[in-house]
NULUMMI-586703 format. One line per 3 residues: for each residue x, z, y of N, C-alpha, C. Coordinates in nm, 2 decimals. Layout:
<nodes>
X Z Y X Z Y X Z Y | ...
</nodes>
This chain:
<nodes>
12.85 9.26 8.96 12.85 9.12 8.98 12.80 9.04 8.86 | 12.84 9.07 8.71 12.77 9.06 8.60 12.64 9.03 8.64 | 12.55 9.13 8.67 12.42 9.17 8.63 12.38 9.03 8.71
12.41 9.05 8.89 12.32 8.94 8.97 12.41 8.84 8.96 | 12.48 8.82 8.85 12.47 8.66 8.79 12.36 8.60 8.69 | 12.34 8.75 8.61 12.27 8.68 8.51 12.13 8.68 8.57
12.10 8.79 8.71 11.97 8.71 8.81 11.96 8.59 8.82 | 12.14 8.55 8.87 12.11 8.36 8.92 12.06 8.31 8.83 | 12.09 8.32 8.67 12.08 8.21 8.56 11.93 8.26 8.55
11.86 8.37 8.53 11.73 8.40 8.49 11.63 8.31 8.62 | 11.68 8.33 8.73 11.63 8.20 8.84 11.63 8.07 8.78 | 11.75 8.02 8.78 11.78 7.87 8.74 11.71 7.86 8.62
11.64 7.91 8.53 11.55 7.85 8.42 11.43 7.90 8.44 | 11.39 8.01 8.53 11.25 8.03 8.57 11.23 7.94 8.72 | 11.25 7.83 8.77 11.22 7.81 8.88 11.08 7.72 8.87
10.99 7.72 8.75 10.86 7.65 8.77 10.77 7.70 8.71 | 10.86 7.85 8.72 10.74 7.94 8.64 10.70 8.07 8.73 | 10.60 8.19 8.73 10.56 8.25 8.81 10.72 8.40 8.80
10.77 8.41 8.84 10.91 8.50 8.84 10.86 8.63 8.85 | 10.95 8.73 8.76 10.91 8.88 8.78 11.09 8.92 8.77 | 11.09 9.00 8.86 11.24 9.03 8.86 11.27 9.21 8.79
11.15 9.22 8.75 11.16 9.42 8.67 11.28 9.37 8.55 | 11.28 9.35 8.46 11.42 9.34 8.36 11.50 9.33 8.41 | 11.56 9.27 8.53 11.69 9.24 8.57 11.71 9.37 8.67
11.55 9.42 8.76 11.63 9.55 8.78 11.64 9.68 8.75 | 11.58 9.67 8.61 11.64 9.79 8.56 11.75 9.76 8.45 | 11.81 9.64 8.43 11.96 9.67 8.38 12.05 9.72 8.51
12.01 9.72 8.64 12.07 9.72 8.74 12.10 9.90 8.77 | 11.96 9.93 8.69 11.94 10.09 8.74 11.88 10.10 8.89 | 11.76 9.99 8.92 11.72 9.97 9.04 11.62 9.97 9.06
11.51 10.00 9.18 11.37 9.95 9.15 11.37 9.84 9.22 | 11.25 9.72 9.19 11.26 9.58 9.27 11.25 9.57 9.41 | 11.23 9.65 9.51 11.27 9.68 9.65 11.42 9.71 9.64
11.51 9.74 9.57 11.64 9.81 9.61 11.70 9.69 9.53 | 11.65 9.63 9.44 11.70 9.47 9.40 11.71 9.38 9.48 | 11.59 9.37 9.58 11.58 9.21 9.68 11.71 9.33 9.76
11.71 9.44 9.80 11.79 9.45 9.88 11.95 9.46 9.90 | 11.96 9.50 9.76 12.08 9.46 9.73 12.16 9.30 9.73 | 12.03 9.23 9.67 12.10 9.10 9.68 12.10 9.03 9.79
12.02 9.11 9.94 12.03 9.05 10.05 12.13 9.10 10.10 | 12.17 9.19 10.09 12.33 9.24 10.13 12.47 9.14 10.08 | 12.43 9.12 9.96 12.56 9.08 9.89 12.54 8.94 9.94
12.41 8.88 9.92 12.39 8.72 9.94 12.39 8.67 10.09 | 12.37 8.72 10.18 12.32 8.73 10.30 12.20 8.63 10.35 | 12.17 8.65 10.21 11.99 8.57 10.21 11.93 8.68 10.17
11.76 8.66 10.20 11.66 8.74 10.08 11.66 8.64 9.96 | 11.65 8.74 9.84 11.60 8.72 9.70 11.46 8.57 9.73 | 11.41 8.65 9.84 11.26 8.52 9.83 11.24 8.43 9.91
11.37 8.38 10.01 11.45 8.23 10.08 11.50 8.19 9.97 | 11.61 8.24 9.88 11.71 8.19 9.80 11.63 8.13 9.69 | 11.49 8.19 9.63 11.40 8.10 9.50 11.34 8.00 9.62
11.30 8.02 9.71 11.24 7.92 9.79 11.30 7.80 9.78 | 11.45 7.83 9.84 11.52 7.73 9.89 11.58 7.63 9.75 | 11.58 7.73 9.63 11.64 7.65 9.49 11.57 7.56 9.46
11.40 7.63 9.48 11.29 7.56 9.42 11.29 7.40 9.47 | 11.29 7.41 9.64 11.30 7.30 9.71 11.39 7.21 9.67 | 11.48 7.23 9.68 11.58 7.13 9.62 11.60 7.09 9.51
11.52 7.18 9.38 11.52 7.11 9.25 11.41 6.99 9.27 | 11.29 7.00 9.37 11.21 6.91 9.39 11.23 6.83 9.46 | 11.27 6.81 9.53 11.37 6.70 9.61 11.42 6.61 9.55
11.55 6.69 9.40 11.61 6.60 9.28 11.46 6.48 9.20 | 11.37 6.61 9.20 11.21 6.52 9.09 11.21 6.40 9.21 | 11.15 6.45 9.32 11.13 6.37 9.38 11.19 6.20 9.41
11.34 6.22 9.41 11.39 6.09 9.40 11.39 6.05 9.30 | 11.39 6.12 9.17 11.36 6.07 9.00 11.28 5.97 9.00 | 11.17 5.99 9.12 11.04 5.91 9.12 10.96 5.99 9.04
10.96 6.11 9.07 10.80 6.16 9.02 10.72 6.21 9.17 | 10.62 6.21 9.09 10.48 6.16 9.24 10.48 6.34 9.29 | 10.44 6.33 9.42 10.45 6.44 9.48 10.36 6.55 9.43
10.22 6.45 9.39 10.14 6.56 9.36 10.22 6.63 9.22 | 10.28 6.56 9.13 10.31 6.64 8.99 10.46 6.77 9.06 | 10.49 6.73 9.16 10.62 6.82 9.20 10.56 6.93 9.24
10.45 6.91 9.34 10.40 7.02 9.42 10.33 7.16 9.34 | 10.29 7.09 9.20 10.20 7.19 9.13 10.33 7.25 9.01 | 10.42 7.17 8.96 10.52 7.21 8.95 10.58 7.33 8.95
10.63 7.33 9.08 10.68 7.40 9.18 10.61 7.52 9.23 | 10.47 7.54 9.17 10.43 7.67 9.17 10.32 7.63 9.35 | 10.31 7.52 9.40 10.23 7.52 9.54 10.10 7.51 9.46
9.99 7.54 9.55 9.80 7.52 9.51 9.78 7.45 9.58 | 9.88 7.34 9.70 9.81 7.22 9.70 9.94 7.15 9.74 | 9.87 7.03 9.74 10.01 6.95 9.79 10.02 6.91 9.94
9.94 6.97 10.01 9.95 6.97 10.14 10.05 7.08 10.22 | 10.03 7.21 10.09 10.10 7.29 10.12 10.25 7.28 10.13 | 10.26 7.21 9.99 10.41 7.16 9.97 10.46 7.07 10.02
10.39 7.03 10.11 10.43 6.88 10.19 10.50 6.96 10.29 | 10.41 7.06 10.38 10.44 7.17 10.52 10.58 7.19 10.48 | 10.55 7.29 10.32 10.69 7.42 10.32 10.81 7.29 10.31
10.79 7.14 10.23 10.90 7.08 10.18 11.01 7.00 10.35 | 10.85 7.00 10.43 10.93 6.92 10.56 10.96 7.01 10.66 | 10.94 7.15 10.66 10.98 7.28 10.70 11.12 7.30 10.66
11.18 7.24 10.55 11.31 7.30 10.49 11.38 7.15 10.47 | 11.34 7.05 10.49 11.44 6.87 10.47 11.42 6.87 10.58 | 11.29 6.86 10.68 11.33 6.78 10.81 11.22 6.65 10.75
11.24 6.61 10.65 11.08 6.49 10.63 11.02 6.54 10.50 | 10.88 6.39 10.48 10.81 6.45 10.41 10.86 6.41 10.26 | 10.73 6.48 10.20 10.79 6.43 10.06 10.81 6.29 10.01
10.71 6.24 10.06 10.68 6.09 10.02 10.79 6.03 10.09 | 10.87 6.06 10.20 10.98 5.97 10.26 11.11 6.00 10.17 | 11.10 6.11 10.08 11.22 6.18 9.97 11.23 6.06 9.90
11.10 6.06 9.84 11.06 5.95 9.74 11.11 5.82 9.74 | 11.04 5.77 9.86 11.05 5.63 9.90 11.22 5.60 9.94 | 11.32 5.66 10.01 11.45 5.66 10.09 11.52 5.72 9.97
11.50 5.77 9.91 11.61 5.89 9.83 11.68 6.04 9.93 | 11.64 5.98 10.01 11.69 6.13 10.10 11.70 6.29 10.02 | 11.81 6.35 10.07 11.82 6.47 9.95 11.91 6.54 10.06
11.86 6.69 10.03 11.90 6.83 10.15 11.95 6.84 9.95 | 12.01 6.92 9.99 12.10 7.01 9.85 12.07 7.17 9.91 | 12.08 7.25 9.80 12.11 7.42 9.82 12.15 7.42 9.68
12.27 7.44 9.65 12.36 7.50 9.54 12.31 7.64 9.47 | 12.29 7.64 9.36 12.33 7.73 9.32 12.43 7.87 9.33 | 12.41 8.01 9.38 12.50 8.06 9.40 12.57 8.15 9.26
12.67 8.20 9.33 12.78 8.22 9.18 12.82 8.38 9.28 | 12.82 8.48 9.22 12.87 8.61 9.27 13.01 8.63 9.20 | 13.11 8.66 9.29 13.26 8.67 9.20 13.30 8.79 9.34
13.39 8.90 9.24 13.43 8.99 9.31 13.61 8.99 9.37 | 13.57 9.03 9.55 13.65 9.00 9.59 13.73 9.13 9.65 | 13.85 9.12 9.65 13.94 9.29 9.68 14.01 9.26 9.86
13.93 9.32 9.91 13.90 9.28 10.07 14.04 9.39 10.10 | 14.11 9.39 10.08 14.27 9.50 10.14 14.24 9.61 10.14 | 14.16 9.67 10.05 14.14 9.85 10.00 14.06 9.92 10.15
14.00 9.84 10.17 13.91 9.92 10.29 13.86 10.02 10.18 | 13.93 10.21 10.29 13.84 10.33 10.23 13.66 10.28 10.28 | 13.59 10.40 10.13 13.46 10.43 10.19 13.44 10.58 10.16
13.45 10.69 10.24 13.42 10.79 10.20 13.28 10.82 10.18 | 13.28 10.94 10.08 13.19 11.00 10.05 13.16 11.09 9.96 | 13.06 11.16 9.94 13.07 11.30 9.92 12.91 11.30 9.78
12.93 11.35 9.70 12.81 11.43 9.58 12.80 11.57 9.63 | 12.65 11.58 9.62 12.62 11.72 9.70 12.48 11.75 9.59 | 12.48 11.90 9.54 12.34 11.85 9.45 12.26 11.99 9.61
12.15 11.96 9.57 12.10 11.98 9.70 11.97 12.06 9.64 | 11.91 12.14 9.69 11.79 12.24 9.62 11.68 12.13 9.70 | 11.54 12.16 9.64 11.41 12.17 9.70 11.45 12.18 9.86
11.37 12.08 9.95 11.33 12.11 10.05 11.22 12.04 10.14 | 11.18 12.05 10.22 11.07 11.96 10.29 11.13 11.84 10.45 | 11.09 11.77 10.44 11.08 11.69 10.60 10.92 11.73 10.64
10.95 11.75 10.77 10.90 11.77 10.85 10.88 11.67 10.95 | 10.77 11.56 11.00 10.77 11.49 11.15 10.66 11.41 11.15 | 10.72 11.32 11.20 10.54 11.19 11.25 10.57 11.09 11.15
10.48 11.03 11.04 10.52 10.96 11.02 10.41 10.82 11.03 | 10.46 10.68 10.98 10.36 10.57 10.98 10.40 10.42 10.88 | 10.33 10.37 10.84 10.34 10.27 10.72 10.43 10.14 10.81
10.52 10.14 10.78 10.56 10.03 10.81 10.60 9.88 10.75 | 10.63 9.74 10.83 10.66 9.65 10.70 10.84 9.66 10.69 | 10.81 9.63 10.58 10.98 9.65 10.50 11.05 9.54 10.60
11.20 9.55 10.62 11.32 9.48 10.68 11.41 9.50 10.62 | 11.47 9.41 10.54 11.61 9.42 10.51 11.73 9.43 10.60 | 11.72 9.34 10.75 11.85 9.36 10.78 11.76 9.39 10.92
11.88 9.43 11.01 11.82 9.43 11.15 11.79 9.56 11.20 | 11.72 9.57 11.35 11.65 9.75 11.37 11.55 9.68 11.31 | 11.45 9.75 11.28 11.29 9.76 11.26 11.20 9.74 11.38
11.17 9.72 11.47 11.09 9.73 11.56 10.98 9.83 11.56 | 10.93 9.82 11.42 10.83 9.93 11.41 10.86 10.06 11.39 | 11.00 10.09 11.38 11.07 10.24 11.38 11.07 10.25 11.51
11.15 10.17 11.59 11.14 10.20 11.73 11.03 10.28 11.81 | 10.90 10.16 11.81 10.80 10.22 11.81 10.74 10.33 11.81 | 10.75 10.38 11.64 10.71 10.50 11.59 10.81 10.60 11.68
10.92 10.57 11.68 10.98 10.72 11.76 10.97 10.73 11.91 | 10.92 10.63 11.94 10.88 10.59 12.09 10.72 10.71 12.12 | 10.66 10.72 12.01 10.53 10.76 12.01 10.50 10.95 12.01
10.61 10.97 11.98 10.67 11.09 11.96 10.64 11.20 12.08 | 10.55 11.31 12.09 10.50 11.34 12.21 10.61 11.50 12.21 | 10.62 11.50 12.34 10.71 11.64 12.36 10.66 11.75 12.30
10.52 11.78 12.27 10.48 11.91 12.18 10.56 11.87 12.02 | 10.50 11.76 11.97 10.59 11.71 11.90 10.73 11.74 11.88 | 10.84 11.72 11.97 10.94 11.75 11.91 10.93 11.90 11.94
10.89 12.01 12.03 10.90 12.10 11.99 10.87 12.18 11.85 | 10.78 12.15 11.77 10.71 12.16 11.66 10.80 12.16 11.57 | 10.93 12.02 11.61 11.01 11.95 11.48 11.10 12.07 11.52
11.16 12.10 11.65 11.28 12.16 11.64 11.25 12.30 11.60 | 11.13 12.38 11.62 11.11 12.52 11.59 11.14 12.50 11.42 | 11.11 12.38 11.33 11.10 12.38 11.21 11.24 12.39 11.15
11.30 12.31 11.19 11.44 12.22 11.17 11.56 12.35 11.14 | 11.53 12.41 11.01 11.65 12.48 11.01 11.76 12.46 10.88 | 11.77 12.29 10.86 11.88 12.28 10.74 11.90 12.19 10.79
12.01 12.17 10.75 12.15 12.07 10.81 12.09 11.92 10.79 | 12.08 11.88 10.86 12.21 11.83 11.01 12.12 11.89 11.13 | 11.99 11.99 11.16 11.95 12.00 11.23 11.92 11.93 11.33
11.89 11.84 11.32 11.86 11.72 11.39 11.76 11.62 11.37 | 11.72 11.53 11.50 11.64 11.46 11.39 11.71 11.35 11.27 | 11.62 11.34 11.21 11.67 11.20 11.07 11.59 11.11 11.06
11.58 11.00 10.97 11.54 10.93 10.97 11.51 10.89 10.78 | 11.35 10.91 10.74 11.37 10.91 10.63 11.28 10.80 10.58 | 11.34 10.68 10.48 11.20 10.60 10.42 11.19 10.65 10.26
11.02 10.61 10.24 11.01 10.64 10.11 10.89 10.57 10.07 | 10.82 10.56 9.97 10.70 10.50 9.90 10.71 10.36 9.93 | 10.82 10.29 9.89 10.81 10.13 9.87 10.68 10.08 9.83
10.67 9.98 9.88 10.60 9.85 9.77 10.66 9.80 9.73 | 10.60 9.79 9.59 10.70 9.70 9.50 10.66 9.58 9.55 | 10.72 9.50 9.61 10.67 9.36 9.68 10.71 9.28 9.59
10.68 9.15 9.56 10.69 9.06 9.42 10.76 8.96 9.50 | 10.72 8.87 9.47 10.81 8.72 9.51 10.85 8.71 9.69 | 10.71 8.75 9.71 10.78 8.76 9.93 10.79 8.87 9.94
10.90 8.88 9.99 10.92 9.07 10.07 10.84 9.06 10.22 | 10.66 9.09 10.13 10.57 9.13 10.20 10.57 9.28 10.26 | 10.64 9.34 10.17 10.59 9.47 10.14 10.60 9.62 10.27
10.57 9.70 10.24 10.54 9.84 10.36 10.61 9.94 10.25 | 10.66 10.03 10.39 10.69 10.14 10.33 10.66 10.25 10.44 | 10.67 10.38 10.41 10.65 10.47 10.48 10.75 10.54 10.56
10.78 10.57 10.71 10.90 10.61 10.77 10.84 10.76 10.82 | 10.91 10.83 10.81 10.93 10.96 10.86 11.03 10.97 10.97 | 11.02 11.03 11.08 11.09 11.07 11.18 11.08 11.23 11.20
11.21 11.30 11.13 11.18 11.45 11.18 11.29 11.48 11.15 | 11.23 11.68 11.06 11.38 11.71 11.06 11.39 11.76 10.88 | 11.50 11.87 10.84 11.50 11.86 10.71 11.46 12.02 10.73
11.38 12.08 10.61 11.33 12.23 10.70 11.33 12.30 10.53 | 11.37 12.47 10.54 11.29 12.51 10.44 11.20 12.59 10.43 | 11.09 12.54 10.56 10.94 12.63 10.59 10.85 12.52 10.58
10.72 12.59 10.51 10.56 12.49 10.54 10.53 12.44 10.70 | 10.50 12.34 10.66 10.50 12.32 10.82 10.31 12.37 10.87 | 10.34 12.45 10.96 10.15 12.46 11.01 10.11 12.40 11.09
10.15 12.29 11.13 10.10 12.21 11.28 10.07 12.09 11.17 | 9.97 12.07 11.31 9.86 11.94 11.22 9.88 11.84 11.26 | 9.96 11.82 11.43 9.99 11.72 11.40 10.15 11.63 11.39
10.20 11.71 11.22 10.29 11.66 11.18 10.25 11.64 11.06 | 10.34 11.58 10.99 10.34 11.53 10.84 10.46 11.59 10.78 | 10.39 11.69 10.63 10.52 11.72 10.57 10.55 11.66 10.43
10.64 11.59 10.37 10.69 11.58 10.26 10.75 11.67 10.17 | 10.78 11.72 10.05 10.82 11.74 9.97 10.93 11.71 9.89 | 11.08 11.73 9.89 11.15 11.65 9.80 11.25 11.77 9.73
11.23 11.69 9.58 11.28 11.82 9.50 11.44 11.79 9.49 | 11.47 11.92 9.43 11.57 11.91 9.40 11.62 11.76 9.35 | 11.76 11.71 9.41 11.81 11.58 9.35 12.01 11.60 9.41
12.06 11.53 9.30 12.18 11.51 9.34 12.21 11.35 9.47 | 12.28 11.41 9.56 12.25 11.29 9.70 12.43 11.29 9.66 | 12.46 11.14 9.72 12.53 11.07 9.75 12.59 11.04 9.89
12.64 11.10 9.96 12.65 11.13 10.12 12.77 11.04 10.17 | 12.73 10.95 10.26 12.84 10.83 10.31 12.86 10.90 10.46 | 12.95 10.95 10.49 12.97 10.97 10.64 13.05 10.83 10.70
13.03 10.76 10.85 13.06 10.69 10.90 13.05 10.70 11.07 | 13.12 10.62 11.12 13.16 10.65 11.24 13.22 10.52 11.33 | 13.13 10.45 11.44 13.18 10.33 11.47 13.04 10.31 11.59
13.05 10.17 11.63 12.98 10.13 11.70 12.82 10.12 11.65 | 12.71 10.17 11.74 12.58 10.17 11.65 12.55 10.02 11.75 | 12.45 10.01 11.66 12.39 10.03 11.52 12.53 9.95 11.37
12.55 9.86 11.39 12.66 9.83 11.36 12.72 9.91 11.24 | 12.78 9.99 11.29 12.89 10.04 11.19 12.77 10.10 11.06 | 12.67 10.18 11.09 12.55 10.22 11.01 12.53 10.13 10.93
12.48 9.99 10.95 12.40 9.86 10.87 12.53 9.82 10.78 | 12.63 9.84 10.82 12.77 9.81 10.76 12.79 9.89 10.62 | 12.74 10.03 10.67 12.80 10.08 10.59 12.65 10.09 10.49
12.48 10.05 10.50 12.42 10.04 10.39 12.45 9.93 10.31 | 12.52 9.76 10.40 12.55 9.73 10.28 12.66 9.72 10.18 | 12.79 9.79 10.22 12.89 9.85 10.13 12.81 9.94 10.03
12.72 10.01 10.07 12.67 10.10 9.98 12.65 9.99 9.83 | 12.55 9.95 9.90 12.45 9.85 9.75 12.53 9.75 9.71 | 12.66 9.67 9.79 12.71 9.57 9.78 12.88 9.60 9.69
12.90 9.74 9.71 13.02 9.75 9.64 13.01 9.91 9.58 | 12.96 10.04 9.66 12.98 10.14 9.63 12.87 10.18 9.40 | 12.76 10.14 9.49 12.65 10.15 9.40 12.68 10.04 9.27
12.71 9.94 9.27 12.76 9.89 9.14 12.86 9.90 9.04 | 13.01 10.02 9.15 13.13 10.02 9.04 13.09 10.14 9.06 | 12.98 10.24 9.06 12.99 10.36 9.06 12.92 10.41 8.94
12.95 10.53 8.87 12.84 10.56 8.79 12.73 10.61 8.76 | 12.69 10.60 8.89 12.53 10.65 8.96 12.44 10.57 8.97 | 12.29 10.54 8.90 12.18 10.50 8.95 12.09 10.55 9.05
12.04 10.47 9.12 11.90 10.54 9.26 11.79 10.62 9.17 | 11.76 10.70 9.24 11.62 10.73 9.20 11.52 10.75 9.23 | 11.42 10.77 9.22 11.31 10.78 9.32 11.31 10.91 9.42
11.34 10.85 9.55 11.36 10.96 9.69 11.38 10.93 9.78 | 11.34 11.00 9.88 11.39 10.91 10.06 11.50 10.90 10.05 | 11.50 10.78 10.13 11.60 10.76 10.20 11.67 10.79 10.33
11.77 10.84 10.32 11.76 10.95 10.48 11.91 10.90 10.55 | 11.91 10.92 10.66 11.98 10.88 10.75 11.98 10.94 10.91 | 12.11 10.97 10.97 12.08 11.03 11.10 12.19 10.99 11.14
12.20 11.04 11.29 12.31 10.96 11.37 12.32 11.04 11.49 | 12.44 11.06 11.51 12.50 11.18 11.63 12.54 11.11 11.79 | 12.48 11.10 11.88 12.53 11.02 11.96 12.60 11.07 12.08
12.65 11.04 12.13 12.73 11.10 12.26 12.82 11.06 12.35 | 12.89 10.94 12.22 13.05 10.86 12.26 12.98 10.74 12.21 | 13.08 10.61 12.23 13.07 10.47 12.18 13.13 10.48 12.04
13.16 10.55 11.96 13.19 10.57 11.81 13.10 10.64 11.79 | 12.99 10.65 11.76 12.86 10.73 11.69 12.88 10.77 11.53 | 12.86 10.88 11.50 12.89 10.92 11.39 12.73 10.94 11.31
12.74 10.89 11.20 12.60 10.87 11.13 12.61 10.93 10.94 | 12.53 10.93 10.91 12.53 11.01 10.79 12.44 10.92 10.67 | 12.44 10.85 10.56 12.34 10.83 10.48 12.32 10.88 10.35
12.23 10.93 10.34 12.18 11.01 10.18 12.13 10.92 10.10 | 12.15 10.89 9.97 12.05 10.83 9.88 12.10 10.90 9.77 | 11.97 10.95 9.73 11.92 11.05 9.60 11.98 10.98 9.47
12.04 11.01 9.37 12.12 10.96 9.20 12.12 11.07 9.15 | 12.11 10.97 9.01 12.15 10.99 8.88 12.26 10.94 8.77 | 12.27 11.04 8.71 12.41 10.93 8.64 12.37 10.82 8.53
12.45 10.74 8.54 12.38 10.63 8.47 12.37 10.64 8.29 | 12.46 10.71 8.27 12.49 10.80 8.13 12.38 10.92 8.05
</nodes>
């Protein structure tokens, strides 16, 4: 909670200048994809609404000061003031010049992170160090989501042809034997969470794969962090990634490291039992 305070204050004195968030996430032990994501978990905004929304309303404040639109808009980091007129009456409801002239003012507060002891909800989980092994499946570039299904995961597994999974299941001989669900190669996405990443749908294998049309990855040896959970899907899953980043990952003494991110999910009953891996190190 420390650390994404002192994000808030590095915001509140960079809000009219071009922002880079790398120092704040590596006191975090994070890379800047697992930073916006973290603080969309905890904030229940993205990192790049919440500078949006500060910015606007510090200009809003200029604005009624009586400073002229054009000096707010360039300010504020816009390349025109037509632009900042759009984003400003997109987020008040009017324009700038009516801020000006009326005093009218939208507010967005500053937020403050303070930690709260929610009645000792367990979160189980498990350290497993794990050898070399490969994924095996289809994969395709997708754009990043912080919350929600993906659509474009859907998709991709939608596309999945029956030689296909034969392929996956002749391969598929390490646990969970099943398929998973693995993301990896972020973009480091900067101020908009523009960014793509790469989804794998397959299985976890310890053979070369010879079919061509699959895709195999490589992941070495790494110590995984294993959250078992069990509840309503998708639900109880998205629940339990943001306990991960929102409480597990900050009082723990493990940093992420560079490695898929993997996940699977058992289905059968209306309590689905699902699994998430993310690859650490100790922070020591």
């Amino acid at each position: 909670m420390q650390t994404l305070n002192k994000l808030i204050d590095y915001i509140e004195d960079h809000l009219t200048d071009d922002i880079s968030f790398s120092a704040v996430a590596y006191q975090l032990g994070l890379s800047e994809y697992h930073l916006r994501r973290t603080f969309s978990f905890i904030a229940g905004i993205s990192l790049h609404d919440y500078v949006r929304n500060r910015r606007l309303a510090a200009a809003n404040v200029d604005l009624v000061n009586g400073q002229a639109v054009t000096t707010v808009a360039f300010k504020y980091g816009y390349q025109s003031v037509e632009g900042f007129s759009r984003a400003f009456r997109d987020w008040s409801g009017y324009l700038p010049s009516e801020a000006r002239q009326s005093g009218m003012q939208k507010t967005f507060p500053k937020l403050s992170f303070h930690l709260e002891i929610k009645g000792g909800i367990p979160m189980n989980f498990r350290i497993e160090q794990k050898s070399a092994f490969n994924l095996v499946g289809v994969t395709k570039r997708i754009p990043i989501q912080f919350s929600g299904q993906n659509p474009a995961i859907q998709k991709l597994a939608q596309s999945i042809t029956p030689l296909q999974r034969t392929h996956m299941h002749t391969l598929g001989d390490l646990y969970p034997h099943q398929v998973l669900n693995a993301s990896y190669a972020f973009d480091d996405a900067r101020l908009a969470e523009q960014g793509r990443l790469t989804q794998l749908i397959g299985f976890a294998t310890t053979q070369e794969n010879p079919y061509a049309d699959l895709t195999q990855l490589a992941v070495p040896s790494h110590t995984w962090a294993i959250f078992p959970n069990q509840g309503p899907f998708p639900q109880r899953l998205q629940e339990t990634w943001g306990r991960i980043y929102s409480e597990w990952l900050p009082a723990s003494r493990y940093k992420l490291v560079d490695a898929p991110e993997i996940s699977f999910s058992q289905f059968g009953s209306v309590d689905v039992k699902s699994e998430i891996w993310i690859a650490v190190a100790s922070r020591s």
